[in-house]
TORLUM-723940 format. One line per field, with one value per residue (C-alpha): residue in three letters; residue number from 1; x, y, z. Coordinates in nm, 2 decimals, padded with zeros to 4 digits. Layout:
TORLUM-723940
r ALA,... $
k NUM,... $
px X,... $
py Y,... $
pz Z,... $
//
This chain:
TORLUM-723940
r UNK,UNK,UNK,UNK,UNK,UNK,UNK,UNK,UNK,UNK,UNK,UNK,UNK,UNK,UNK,UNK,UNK,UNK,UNK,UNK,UNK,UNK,UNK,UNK,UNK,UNK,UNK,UNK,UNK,UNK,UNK,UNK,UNK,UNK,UNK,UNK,UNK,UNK,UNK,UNK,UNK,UNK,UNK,UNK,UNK,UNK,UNK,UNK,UNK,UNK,UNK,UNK,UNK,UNK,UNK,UNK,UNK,UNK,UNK,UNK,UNK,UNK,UNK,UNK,UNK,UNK,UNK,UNK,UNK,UNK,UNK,UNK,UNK,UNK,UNK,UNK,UNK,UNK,UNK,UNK,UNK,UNK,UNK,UNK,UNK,UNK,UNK,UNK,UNK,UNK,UNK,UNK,UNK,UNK,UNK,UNK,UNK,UNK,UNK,UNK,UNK,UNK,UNK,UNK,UNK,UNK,UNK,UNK,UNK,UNK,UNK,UNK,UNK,UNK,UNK,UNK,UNK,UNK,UNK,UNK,UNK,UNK,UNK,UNK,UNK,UNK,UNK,UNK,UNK,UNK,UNK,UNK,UNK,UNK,UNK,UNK,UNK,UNK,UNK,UNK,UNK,UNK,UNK,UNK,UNK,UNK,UNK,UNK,UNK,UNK,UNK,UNK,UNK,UNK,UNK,UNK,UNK,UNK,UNK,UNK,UNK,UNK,UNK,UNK,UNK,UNK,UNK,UNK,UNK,UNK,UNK,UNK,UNK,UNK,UNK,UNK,UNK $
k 1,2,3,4,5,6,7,8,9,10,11,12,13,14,15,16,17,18,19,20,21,22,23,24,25,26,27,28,29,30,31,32,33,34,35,36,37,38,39,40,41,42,43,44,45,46,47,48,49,50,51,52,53,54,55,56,57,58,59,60,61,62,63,64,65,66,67,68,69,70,71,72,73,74,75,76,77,78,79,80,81,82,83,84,85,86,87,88,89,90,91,92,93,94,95,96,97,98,99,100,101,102,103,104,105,106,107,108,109,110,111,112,113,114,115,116,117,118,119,120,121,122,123,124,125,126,127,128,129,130,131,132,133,134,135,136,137,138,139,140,141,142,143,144,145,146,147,148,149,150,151,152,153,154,155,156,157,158,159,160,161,162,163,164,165,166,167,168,169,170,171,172,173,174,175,176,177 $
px -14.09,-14.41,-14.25,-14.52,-14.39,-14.60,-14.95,-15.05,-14.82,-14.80,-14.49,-14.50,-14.15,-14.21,-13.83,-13.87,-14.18,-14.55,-14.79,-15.13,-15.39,-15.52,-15.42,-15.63,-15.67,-15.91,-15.99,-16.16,-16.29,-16.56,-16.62,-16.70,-16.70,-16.34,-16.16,-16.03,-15.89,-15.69,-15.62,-15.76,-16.13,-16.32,-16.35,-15.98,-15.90,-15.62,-15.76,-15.66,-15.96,-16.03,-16.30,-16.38,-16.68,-17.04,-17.08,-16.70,-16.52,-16.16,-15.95,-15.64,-15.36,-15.07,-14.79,-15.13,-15.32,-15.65,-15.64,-15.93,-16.19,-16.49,-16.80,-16.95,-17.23,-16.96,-16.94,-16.57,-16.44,-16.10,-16.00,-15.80,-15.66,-15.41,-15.44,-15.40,-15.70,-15.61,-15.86,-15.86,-15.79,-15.90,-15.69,-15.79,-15.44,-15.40,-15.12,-15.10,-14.80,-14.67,-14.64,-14.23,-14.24,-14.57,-14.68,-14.87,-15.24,-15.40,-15.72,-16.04,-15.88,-16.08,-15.95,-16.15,-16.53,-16.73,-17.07,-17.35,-17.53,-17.87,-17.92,-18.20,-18.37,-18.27,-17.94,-17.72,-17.63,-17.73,-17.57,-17.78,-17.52,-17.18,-16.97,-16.68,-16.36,-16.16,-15.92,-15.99,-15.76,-15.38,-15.20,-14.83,-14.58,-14.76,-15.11,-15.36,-15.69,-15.96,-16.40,-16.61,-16.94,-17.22,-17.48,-17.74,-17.97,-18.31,-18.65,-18.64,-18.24,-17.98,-17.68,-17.62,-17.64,-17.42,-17.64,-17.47,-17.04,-16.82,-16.50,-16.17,-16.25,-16.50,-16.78,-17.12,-17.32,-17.63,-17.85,-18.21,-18.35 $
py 04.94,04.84,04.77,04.66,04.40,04.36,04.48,04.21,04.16,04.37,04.33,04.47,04.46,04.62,04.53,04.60,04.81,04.64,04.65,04.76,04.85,04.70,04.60,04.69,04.59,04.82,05.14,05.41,05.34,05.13,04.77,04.76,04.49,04.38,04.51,04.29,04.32,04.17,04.33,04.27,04.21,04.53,04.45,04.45,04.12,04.08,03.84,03.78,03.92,03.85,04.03,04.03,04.17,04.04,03.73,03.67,03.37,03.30,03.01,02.88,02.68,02.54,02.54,02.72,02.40,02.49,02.27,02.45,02.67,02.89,03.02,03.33,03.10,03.05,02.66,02.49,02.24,02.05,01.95,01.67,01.64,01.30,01.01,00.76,00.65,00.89,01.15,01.47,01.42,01.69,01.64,01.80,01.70,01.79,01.78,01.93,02.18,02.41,02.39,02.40,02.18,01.92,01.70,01.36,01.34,01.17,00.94,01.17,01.51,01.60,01.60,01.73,01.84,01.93,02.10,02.23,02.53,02.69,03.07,03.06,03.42,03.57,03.69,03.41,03.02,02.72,02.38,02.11,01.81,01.71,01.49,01.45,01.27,01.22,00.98,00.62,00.49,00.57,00.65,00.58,00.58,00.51,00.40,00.65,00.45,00.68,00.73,00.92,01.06,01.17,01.42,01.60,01.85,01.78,02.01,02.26,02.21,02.44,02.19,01.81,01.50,01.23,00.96,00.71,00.63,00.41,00.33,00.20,-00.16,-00.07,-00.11,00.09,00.19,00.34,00.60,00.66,00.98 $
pz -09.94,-10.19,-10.57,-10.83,-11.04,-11.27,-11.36,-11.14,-10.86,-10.57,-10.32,-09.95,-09.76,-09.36,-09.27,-08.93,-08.90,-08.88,-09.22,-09.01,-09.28,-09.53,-09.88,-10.15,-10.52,-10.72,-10.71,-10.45,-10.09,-10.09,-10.24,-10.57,-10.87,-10.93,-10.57,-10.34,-09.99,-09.75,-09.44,-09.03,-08.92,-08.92,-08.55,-08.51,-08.34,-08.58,-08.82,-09.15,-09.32,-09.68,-09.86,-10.25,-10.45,-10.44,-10.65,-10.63,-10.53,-10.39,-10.53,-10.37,-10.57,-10.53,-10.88,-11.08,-10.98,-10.83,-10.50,-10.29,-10.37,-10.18,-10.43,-10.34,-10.13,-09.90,-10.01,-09.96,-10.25,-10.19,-10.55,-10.67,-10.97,-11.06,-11.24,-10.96,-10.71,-10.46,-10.30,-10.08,-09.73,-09.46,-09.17,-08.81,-08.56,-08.18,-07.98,-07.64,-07.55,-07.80,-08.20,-08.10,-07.79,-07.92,-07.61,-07.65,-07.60,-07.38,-07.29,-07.36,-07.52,-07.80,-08.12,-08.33,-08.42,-08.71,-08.55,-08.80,-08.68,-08.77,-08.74,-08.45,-08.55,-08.24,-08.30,-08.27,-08.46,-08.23,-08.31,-08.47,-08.47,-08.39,-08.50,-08.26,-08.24,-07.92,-07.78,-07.68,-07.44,-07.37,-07.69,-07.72,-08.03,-08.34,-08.13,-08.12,-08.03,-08.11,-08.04,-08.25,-08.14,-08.30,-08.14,-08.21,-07.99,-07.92,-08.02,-07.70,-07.64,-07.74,-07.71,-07.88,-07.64,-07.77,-07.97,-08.07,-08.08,-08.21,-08.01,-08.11,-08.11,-08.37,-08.11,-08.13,-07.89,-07.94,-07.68,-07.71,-07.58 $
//
């Protein structure tokens, strides 16, 4: 059942059938100023796809407080807003096994990256650095001793070599090409 509940609010119940379209807020077929949709990649992989008009942004908040917000340059702010010293966090977590069934990591599993790519002109985006965390020894309950690297790719290469890391004894080692 769909009920509109307002001149804002839309509400989509499937019960036990699937929703396999898209939603759409504004009016006629194609994208214009003021429609939004939400629906599945136009490739149909199944992901969540969110699309809003050129020059448009997309806010997300949490109780009508603005927590995280994209601009229509495709720029990502986390916002804070308290009147204590505390600031955003981004969190990146790993576990092996399931989400239900969460197995501890172990020595040398990655746990996270942040790569920045470059579009190379041909076609596709080639990494430019990395900045990678992993695990530094054997975790255990409430020890998790970690190593992050930092790589770039040289002129010629299309991958990053690791240049310099710092381990979990606060160690760093730096590699000259």
């Amino acid at each position: 059942s769909v009920t509109l509940t307002n001149a804002y609010s839309l509400w989509v119940d499937a019960g036990d059938s699937r929703f396999d379209g898209n939603l759409e807020l504004g009016a006629g077929n194609a994208m214009t100023a003021g429609d939004y949709q939400i629906g599945r990649d136009a490739d149909a992989t199944n992901q969540l796809h969110f699309n809003v008009p050129t020059g448009a942004g997309m806010e997300w908040s949490v109780n009508d407080v603005s927590r995280m917000a994209m601009n229509s340059s495709g720029q990502l702010e986390l916002r804070q807003f308290s009147t204590d010293a505390t600031g955003n966090q981004l969190t990146i977590r790993k576990a092996r096994g399931t989400e239900a069934v969460q197995v501890i990591v172990a020595n040398s599993d990655n746990l996270g990256a942040i790569e920045f790519q470059g579009y190379d002109g041909a076609g596709t985006h080639q990494p430019a650095a990395k900045i990678l965390a992993r695990v530094n020894g054997t975790p255990g309950a409430t020890d998790m001793p970690g190593i992050l690297s930092f790589q770039t790719t040289a002129d010629g290469a299309n991958s990053p070599t690791e240049r310099m890391t710092i381990d979990n004894g606060g160690n760093f080692t730096l590699t000259q090409g």
